[in-house]
Steps between C-alpha positions, in 0.01 A plus 500: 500500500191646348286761331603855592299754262613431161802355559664193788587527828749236566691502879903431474699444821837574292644819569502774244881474489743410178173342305367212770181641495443522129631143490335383782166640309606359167580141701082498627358616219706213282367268759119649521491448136646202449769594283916501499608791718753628184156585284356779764691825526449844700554697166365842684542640804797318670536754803135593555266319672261482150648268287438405128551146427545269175388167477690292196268313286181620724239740352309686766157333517712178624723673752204635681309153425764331664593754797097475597514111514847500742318757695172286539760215530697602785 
């Protein structure tokens, strides 16, 4: 997982078949930020590669705060 432009690039060895990849994606990000895995959604783009995810009780600034320090982390 990192930086890619604007947005993440995060690598998922589910297949993109019946949702396991969007779940698989949901499943690492809950983990990378520390949080319960029913509080981060895909809420845009669920069959394309570019996704648009939702982070419950997050605000920006500490999603990327906290995906920079599992990066530097891991």
């Amino acid at each position: 997982m990192g930086r890619h432009g604007p947005g993440w690039k995060a690598r998922i060895a589910a297949p993109p078949e019946r949702g396991k990849a969007n779940r698989a994606l949901e499943g690492l990000l809950a983990e990378a930020l520390g949080v319960r895995r029913d509080r981060v959604a895909v809420v845009a783009g669920r069959t394309s590669r570019h996704k648009v995810v939702e982070v419950e009780g997050l605000e920006a600034p500490e999603v990327v705060r906290r995906l920079e320090a599992a990066i530097t982390a891991g």
